[in-house]
MDAnalysis code that builds the backbone (N, CA, C; Angstrom):
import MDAnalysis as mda
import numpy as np

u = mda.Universe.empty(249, n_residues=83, atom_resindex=np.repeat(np.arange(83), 3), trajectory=True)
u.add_TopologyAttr("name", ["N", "CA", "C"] * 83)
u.add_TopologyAttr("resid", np.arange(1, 84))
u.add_TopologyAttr("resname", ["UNK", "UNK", "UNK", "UNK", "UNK", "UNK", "UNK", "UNK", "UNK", "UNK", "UNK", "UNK", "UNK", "UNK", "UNK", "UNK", "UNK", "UNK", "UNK", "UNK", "UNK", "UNK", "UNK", "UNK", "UNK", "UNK", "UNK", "UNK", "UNK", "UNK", "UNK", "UNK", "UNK", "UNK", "UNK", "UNK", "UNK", "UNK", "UNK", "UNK", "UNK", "UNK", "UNK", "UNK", "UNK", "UNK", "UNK", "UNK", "UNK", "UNK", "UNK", "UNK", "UNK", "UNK", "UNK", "UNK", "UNK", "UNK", "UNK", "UNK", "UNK", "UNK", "UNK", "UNK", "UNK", "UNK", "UNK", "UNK", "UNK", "UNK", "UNK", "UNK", "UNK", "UNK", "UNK", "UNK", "UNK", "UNK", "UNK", "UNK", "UNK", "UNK", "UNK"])
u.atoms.positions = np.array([
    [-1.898, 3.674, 1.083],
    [-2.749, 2.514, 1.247],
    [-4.176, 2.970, 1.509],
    [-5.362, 2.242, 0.822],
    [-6.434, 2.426, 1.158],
    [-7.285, 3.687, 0.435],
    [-8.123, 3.380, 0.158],
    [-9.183, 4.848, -0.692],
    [-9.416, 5.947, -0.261],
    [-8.410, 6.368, 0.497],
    [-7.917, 7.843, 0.757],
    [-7.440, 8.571, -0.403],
    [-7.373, 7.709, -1.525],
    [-6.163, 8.579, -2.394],
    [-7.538, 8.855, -3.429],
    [-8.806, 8.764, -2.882],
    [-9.891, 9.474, -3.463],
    [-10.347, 10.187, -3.213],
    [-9.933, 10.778, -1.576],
    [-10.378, 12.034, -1.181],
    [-8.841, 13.097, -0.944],
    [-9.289, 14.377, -1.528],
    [-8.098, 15.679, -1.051],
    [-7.772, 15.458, 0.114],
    [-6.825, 16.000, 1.036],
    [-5.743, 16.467, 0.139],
    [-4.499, 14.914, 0.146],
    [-5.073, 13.806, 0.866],
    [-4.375, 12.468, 0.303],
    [-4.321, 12.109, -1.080],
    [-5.065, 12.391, -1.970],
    [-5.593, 11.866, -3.083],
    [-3.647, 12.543, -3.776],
    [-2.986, 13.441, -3.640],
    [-1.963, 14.090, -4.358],
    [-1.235, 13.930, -3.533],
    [-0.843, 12.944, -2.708],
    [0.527, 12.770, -2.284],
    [1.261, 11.642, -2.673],
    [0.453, 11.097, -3.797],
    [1.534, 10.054, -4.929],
    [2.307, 10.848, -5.655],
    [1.725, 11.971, -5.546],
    [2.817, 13.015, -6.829],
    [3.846, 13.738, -6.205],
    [4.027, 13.738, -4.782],
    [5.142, 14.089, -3.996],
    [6.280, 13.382, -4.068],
    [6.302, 11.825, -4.083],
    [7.553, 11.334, -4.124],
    [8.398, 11.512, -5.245],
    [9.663, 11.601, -5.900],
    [9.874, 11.759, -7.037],
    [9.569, 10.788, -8.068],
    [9.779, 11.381, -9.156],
    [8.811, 10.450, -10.368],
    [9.564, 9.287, -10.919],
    [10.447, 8.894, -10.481],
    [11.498, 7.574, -10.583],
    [11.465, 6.838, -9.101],
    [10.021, 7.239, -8.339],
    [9.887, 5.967, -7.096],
    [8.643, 5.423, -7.550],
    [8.897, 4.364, -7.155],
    [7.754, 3.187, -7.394],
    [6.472, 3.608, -6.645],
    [5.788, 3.371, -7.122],
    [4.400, 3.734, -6.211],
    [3.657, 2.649, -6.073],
    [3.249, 2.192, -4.742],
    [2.171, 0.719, -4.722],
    [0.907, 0.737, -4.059],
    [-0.105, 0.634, -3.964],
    [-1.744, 0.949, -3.679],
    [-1.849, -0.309, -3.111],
    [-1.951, -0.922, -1.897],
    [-2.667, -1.969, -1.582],
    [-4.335, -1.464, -1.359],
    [-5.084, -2.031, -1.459],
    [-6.376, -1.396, -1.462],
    [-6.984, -3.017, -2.151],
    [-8.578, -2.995, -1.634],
    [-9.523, -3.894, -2.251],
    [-9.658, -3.275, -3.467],
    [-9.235, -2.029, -4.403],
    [-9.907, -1.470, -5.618],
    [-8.749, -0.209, -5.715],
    [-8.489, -0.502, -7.453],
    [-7.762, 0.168, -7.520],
    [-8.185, 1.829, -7.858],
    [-8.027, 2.320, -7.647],
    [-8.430, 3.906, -7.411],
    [-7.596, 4.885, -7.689],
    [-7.857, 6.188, -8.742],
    [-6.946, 7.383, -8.803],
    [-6.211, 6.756, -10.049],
    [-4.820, 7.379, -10.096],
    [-3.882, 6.999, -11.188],
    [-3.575, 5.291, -11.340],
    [-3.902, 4.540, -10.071],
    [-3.781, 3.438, -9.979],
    [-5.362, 2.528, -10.827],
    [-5.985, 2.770, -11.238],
    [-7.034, 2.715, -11.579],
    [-6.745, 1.423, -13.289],
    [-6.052, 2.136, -13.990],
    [-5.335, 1.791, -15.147],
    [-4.222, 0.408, -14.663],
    [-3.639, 0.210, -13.659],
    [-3.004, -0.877, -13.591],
    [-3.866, -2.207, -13.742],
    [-3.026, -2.916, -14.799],
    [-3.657, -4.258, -15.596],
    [-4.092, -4.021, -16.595],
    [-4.296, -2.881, -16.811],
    [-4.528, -2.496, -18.412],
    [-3.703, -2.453, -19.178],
    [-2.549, -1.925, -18.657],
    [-1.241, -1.833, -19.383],
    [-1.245, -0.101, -19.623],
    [-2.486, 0.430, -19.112],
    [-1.890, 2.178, -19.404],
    [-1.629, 3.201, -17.779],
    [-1.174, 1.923, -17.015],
    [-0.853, 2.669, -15.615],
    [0.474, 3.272, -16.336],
    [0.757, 4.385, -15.397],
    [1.932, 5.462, -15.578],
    [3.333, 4.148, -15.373],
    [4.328, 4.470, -15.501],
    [5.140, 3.571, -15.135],
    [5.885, 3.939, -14.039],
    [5.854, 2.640, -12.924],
    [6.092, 2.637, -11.609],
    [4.980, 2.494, -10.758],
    [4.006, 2.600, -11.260],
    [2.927, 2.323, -10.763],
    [2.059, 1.333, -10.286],
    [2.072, 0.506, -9.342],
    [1.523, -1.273, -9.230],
    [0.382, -1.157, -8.080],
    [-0.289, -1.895, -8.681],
    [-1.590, -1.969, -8.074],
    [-1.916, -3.766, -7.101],
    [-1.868, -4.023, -5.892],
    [-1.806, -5.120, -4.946],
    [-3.582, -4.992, -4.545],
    [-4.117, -5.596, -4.798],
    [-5.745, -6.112, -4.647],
    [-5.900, -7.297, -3.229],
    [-5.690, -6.112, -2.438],
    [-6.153, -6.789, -0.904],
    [-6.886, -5.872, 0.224],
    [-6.647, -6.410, 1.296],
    [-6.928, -5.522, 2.679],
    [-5.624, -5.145, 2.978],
    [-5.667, -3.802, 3.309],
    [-4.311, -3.353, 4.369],
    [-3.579, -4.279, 4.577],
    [-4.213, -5.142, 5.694],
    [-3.282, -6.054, 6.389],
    [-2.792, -6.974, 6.161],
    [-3.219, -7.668, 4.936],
    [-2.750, -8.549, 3.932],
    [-2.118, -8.670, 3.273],
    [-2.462, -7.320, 2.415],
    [-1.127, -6.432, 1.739],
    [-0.050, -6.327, 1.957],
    [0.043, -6.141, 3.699],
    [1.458, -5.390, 4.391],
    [2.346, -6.733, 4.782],
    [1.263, -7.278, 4.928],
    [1.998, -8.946, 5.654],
    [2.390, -9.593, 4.236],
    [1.924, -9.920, 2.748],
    [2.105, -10.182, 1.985],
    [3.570, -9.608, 1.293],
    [3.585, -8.202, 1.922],
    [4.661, -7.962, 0.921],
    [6.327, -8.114, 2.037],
    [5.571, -7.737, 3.624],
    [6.633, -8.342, 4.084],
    [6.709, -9.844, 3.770],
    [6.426, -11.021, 3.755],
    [6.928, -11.941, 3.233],
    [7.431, -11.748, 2.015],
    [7.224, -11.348, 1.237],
    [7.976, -11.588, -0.412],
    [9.772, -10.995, 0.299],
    [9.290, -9.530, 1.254],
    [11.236, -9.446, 1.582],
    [12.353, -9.764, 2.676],
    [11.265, -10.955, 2.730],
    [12.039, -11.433, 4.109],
    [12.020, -11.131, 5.265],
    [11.173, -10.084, 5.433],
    [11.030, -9.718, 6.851],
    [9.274, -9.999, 7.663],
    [9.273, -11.010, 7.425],
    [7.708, -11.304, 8.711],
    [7.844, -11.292, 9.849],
    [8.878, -11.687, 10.312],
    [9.339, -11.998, 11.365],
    [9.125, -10.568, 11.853],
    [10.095, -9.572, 11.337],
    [9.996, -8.467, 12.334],
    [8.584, -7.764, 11.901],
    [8.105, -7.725, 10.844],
    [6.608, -7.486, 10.940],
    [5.659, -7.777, 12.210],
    [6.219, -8.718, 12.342],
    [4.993, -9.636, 13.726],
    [5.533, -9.074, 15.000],
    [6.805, -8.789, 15.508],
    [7.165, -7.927, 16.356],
    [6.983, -6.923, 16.641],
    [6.538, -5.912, 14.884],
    [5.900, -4.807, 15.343],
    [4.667, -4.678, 15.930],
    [3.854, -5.965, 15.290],
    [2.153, -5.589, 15.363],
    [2.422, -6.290, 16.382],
    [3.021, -6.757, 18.058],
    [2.638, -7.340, 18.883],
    [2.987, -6.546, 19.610],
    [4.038, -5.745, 19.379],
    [4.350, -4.256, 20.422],
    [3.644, -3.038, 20.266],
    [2.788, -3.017, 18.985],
    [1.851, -1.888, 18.920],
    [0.292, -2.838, 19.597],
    [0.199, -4.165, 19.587],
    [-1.063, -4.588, 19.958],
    [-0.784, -4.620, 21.660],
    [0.036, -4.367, 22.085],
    [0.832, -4.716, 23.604],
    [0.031, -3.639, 24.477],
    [0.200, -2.483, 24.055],
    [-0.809, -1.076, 24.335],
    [-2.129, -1.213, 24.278],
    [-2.680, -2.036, 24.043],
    [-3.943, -1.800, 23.671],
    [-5.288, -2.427, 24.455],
    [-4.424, -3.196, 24.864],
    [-5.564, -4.407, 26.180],
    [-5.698, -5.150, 25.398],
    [-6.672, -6.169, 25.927],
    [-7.057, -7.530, 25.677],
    [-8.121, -7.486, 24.222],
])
């Protein structure tokens, strides 16, 4: 997530997972190998989500059913943090 995957040594850790896992970029801009998605010449497996982080993450937990525990996490990691 995010335009890290434009700077070393993040930029090559899409090519770590094996090449039959899906790869997804939430990011305001698509960037790197993700760059080509919507063109139709992204690599395949490759999908490109045009948001903020946090939009992204909350977006795609809703599509799988899990917001609910999404929101449990970010209230026990915001719990630490003060007001």
């Amino acid at each position: 997530m995010g335009t890290s995957l434009q700077v070393m040594p993040f930029a090559s850790l899409v090519n770590f997972a094996p090449s039959s896992a899906p790869r997804l970029l939430i990011n305001r801009e698509a960037v790197g190998p993700f760059a080509a998605c919507g063109g139709g010449d992204a690599p395949d497996g490759y999908f490109f989500f045009e948001a903020d982080c946090d939009a992204g993450v909350t977006k795609l937990a809703q599509l799988a059913g899990m917001e609910s525990e999404l929101s449990i996490l970010i209230a026990e990691a915001m719990g630490g943090l003060g007001p």
